[in-house]
N, C-alpha and C positions, 0 to 999 in steps of 0.2 A: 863243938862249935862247927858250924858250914862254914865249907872253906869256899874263896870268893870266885873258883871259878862255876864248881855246882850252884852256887848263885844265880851268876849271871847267864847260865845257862837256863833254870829255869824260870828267870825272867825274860829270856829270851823265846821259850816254849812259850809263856803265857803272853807274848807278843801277838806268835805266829795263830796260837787258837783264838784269839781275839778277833783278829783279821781276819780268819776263818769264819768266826762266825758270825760276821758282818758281812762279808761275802755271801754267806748260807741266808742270811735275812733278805737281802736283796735279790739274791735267786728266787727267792718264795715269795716274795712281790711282787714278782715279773711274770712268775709261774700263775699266781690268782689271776694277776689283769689276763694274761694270754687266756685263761681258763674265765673268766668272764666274757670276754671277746668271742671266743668259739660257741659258747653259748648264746651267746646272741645271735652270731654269724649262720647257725644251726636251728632255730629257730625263724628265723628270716627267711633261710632255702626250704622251711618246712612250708612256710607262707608261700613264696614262690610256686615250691610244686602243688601244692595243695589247688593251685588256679592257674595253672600253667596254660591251661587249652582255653579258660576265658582271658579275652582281652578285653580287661577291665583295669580302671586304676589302680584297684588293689594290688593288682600282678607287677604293674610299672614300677608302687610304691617299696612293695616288698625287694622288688629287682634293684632299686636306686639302695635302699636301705641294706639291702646286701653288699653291694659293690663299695656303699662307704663304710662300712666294716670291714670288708677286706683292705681297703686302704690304711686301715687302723694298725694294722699287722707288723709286725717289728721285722726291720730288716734281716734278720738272722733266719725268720721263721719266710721268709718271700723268698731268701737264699735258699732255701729247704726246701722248696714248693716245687711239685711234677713239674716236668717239662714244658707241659702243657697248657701251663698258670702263665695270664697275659703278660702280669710284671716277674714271672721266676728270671733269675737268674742262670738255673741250669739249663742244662739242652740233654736229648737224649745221646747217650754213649754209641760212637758208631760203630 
């Protein structure tokens, strides 16, 4: 017979991997959208360059349509962003 404390031990493991991997589900959520988002965002700088030297609406639209995908970007990853990114966070190390 199991005794009650190897029990509640491994009802207690079967706590922690659960929550793990509800954790893990929501990681890989976040990770598609991001990974939807960059493809868009990549696809819109291809529009962009692609008419860069015409100034036509298409370059405006592609430009506007870029800039609101960028806006779209999860504070973690705008925290993560070059120095050089309008809304980063960081700054270059001096």
């Amino acid at each position: 017979m199991l005794d009650s404390a190897s029990t509640d031990e491994a009802v207690h493991e079967t706590k922690i991997d659960w929550r793990e991997y509800v954790d893990l589900r929501a990681e890989i959520k976040c990770l598609k959208a991001e990974r939807k988002l960059f493809l868009e965002m990549a696809s819109a700088a291809a529009l962009l360059l692609r008419d860069l030297d015409a100034d036509t609406f298409e370059t405006h639209e592609a430009a506007e349509l870029l800039h609101g995908l960028l806006q779209q970007l999860p504070s973690q990853a705008v925290a993560e962003a070059p120095y050089w990114w309008p809304n980063a966070e960081t700054r270059p190390h001096a």
